[in-house]
C-alpha positions in Angstrom: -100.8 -35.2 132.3 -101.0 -34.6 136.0 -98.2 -36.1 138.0 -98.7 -38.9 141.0 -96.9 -36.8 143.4 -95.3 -38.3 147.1 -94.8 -35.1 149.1 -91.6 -35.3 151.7 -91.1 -32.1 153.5 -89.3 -30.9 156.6 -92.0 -27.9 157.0 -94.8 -26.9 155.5 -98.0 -26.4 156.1 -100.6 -29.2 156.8 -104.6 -28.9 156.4 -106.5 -32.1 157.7 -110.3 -33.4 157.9 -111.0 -36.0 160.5 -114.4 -37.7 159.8 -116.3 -39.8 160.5 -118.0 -42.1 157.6 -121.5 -42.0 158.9 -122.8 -39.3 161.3 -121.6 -39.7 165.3 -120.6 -37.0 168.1 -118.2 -34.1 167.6 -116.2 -34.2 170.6 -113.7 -30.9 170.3 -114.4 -27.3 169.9 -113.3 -24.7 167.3 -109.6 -23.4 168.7 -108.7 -26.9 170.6 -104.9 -27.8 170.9 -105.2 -31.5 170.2 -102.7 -34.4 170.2 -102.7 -37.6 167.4 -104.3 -39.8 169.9 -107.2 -37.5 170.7 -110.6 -38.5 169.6 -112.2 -35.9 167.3 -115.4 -37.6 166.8 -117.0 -40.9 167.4 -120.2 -43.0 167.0 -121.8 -46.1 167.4 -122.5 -48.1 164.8 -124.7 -51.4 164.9 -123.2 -54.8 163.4 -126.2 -57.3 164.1 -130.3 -56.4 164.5 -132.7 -58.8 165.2 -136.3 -58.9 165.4 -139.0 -60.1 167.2 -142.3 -60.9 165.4 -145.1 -59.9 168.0 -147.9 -60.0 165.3 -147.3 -63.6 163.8 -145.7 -64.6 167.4 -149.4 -64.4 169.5 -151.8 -64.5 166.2 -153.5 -61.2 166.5 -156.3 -60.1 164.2 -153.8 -56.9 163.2 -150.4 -55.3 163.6 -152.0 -52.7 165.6 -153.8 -55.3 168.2 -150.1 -56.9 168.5 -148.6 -52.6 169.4 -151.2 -52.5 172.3 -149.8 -56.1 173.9 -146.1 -54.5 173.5 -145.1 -52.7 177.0 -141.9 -51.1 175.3 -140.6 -47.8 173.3 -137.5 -47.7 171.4 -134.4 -46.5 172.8 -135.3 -49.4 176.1 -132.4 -51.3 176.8 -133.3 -55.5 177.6 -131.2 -58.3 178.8 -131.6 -61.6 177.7 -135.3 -63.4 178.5 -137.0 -59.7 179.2 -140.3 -59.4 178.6 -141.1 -57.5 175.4 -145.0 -58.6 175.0 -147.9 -60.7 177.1 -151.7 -61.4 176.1 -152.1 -61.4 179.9 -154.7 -63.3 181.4 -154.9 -66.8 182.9 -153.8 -68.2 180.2 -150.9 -65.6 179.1 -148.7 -65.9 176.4 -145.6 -64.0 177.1 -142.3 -62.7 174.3 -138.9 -62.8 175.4 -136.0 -61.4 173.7 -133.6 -64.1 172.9 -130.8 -61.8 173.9 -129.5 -58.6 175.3 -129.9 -55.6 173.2 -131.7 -52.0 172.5 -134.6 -51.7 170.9 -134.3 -49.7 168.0 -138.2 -49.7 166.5 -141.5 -50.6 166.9 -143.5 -51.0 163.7 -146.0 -53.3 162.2 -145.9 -55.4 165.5 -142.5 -56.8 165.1 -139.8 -55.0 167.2 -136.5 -54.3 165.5 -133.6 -54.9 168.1 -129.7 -53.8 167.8 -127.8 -56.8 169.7 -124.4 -55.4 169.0 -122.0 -52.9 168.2 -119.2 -51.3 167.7 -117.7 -48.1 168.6 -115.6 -46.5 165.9 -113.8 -43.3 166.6 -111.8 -40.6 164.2 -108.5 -39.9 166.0 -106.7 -36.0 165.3 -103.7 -37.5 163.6 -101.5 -34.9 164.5 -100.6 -32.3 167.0 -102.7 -29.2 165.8 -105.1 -27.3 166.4 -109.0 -27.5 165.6 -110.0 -24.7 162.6 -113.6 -25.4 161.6 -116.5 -28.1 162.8 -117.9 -30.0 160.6 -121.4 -31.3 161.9 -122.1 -34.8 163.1 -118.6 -35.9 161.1 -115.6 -34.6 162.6 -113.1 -31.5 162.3 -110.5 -29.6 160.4 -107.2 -30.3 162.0 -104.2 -27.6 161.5 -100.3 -27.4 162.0 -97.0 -27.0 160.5 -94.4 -29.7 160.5 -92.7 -32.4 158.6 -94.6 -34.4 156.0 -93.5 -37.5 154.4 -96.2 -39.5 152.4 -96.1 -43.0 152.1 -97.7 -46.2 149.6 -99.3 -48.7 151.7 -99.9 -49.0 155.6 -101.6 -52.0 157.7 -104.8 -49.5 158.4 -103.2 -48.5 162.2 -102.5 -45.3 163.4 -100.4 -43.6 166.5 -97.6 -41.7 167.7 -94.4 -42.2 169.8 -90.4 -40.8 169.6 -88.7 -41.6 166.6 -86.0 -43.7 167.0 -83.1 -44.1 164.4 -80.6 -46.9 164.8 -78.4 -46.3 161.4 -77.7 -49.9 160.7 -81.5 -50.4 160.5 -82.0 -47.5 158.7 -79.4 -48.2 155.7 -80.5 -51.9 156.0 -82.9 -55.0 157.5 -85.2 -54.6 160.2 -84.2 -57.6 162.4 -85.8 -59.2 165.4 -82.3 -58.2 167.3 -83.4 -54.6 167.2 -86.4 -54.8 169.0 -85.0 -54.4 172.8 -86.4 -53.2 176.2 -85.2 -49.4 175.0 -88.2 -48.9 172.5 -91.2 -49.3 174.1 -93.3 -46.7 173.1 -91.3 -46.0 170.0 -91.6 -45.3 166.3 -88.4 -47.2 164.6 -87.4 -46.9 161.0 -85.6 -49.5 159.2 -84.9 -49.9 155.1 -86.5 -52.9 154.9 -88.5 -55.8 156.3 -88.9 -59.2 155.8 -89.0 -61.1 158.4 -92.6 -62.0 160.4 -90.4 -61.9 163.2 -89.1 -59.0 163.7 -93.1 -57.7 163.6 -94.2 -59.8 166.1 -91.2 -59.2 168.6 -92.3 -55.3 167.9 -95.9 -56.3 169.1 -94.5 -58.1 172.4 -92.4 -55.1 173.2 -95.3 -52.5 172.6 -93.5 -50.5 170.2 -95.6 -46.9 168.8 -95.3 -47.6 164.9 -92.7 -48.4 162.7 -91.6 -46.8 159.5 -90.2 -48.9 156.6 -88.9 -48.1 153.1 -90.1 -51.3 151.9 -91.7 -54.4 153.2 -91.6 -58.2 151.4 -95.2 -58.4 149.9 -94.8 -62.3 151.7 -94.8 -60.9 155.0 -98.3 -58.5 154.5 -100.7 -61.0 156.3 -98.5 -60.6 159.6 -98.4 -56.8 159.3 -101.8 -56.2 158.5 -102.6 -58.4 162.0 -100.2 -56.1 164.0 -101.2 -54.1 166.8 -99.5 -50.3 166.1 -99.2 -48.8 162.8 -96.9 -49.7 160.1 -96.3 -47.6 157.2 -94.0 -48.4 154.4 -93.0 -45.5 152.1 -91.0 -47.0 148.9 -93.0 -50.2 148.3 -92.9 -53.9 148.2 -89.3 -55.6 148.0 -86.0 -54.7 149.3 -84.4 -51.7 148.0 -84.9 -49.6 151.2 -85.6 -45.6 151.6 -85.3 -43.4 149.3 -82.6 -41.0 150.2 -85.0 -38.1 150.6 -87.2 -39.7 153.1 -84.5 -41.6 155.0 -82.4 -38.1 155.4 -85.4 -36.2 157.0 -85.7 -39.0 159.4 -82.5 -39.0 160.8 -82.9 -35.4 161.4 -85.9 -35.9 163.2 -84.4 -38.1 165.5 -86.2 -38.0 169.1 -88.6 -36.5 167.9 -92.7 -36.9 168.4 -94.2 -38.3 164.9 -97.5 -39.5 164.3 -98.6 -41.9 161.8 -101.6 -42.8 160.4 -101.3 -45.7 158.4 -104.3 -45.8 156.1 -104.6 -47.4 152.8 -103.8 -45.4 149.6 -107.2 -44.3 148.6 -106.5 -42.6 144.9 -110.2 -41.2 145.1 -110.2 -39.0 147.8 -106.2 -38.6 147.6 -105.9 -39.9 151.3 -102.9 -41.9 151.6 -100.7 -43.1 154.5 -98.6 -40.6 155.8 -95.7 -39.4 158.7 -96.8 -36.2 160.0 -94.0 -34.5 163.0 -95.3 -31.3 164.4 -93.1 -27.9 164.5 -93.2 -24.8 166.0 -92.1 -22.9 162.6 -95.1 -21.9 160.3 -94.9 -23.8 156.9 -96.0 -22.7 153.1 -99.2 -24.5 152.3 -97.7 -27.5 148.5 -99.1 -28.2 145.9 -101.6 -30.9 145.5 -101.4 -30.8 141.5 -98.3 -30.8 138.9 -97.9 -31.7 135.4 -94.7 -34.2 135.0 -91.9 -32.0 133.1 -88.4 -31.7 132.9 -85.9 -31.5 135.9 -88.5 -33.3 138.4 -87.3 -35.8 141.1 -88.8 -38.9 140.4 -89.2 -42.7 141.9 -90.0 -45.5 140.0 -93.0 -47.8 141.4 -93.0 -50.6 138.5 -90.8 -52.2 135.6 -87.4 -53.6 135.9 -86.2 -49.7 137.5 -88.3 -50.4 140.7 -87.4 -48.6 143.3 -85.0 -46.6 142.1 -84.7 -42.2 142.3 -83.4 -40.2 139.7 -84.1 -36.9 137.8 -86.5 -36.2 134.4 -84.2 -35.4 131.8 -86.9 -34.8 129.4 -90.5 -35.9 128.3 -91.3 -38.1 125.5 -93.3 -36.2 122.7 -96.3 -39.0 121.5 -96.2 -42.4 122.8 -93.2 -44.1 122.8 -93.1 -48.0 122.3 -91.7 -50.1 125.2 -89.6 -53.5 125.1 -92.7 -55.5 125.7 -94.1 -53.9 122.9 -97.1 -51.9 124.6 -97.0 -47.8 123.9 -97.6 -45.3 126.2 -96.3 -41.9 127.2 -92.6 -41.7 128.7 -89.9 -39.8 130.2 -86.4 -40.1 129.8 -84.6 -40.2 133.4 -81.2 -40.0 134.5 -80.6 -42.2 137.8 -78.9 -41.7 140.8 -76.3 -44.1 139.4 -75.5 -42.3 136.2 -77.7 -44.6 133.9 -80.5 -43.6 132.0 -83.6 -45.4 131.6 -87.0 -45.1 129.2 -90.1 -45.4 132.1 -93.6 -44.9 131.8 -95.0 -41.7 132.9 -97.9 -44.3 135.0 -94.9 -45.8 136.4 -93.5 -42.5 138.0 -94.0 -41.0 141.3 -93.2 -37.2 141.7 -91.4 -36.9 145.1 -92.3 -33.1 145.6 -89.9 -31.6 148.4 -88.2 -28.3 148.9 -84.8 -27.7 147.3 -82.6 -28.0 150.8 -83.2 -31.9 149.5 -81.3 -31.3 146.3 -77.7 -31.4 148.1 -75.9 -34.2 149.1 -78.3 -36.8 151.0 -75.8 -39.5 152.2 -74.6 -37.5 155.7 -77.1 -38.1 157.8 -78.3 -35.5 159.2 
């Protein structure tokens, strides 16, 4: 069966579309050096209509009769009280809008008009350069770089110098880290708990931050936040993987973008860290089968959290202590232990082999 995979990489290659979900403006060209913050594409998209009865309003005989006593085309822009219609006359009856707006159409003597909006833009998400155009949606963004995928982020995105503090990393984030020094900032701590420490991250205009795993209590706050949070692991308290957290301290100081989307498992977009290199990468593979020898995390069941290797798949279905059967792999943990885990309950951390050495130095 095909693997969940969570790709961490210190270079490869990294293929993007930006788009839009309904059709806007394109606003880069085929060839453009972008940054993450640059808009790609944006549009306007209405959030309330309202309309303006003409034809009931003033009685007329027929919609048409109502058109003719209607001294406006759509695309005019009205404040509130405008005109939009008058019998004329001594004794004229006279339409008003009841509020500012654009009108949007003119049919069947009622007048259709868009009172508000909102603009929603599609952001490059990396450093990289623009490959292809896609019409009215957005663009293919390019680069080579670092790539470490994540579970769950508070729908934020942004960029800023990673900074790596190594108690934070190996432990809590606390409201004590969040000083003066990083404004602007991506931080990266094992784990978070504490409403806090987000909110004291918000006051000091921090650029994202980067967490192993976050206390499912404390979602509410972070999904309120202002910058981008992006937790890789999971919920509860068992901190970075060592994979993750060791590509991070290497890439200490430098730029990382986040975008900080929610895991959609239809399209395959996820929340990701995405640092821009000079090298050229190899393109990874976005499809494996689970087998033998794979590097493995565990997302559910009393092993949560916790990395270790495939020591061999499970022929048939294999029954489980609560008694439910379903296909299995045997793994051997980081600790020495071995454990019985769902294959559904396995994520594929696919890297390159420079991760398989020792992971606890830092660098």
């Amino acid at each position: 069966m095909h693997a969940q995979m969570t790709h961490v990489h210190p270079l490869v290659f990294i293929r993007r579309n930006r788009t839009l979900p309904v059709p806007g403006v394109v606003t880069v060209r085929t060839g453009q050096k972008v940054s993450p913050m640059d808009i790609i594409a944006e549009v306007e998209i209405p959030t309330r209509h309202y309309l303006v009865d003409v034809y009931r309003s003033l009685g007329m005989k027929t919609p048409a009769d109502a058109e003719k006593l209607i001294d406006r085309k759509p695309g005019d822009l009205l404040q509130k009280n405008d005109i939009i219609a008058e019998t004329g006359g001594m004794f004229s009856r006279v339409i008003r809008t009841p509020g500012p707006g654009k009108i949007v159409s003119i049919s069947g003597g009622r007048v259709l008009i868009e009172a508000e909006s909102r603009k929603v833009t599609k952001t490059a998400g990396m450093s990289g350069m623009v490959t292809e155009i896609i019409e009215e949606r957005g663009a293919v963004v390019e680069t080579s770089g670092t790539l470490i995928q994540g579970v769950w982020g508070n729908m934020q995105n942004g960029s800023g110098g990673l900074v790596v503090q190594q108690e934070y990393v190996d432990g809590e984030l606390l409201p004590s880290a969040i000083g003066l020094n990083v404004r602007r900032a991506v931080l990266v701590a094992g784990f978070c708990k504490s409403p806090e420490a987000l909110q004291a991250a918000a006051a000091a205009e921090v650029s994202g931050i980067i967490l192993g795993t976050i206390s499912a209590s404390i979602i509410p706050i972070a999904e309120t936040q202002p910058y981008p949070i992006i937790v890789l692991g999971g919920f509860g308290r068992f901190g970075l993987d060592p994979f993750s957290k060791k590509v991070l301290v290497s890439s200490s100081g430098r730029e990382v973008a986040i975008n900080a989307v929610k895991w959609d498992r239809l399209t395959g977009e996820r929340p990701e860290i995405i640092i821009s290199l000079p090298s050229d990468g190899e393109p990874y593979p976005v499809e494996v089968e689970y087998e033998s020898g794979q590097i493995v995390r565990v997302h559910a069941s009393e092993h949560i959290g916790k990395v270790g290797t495939i020591q061999k798949i499970i022929p048939g279905l294999t029954r489980l202590p609560n008694g439910l059967r379903a296909y299995a792999a045997a793994v051997k943990f980081e600790n020495g232990e071995m454990g019985v885990v769902p294959l559904a309950n396995l994520d594929v951390l696919h890297m390159t082999s420079e991760f398989l050495g020792p992971t606890d130095e830092g660098g």
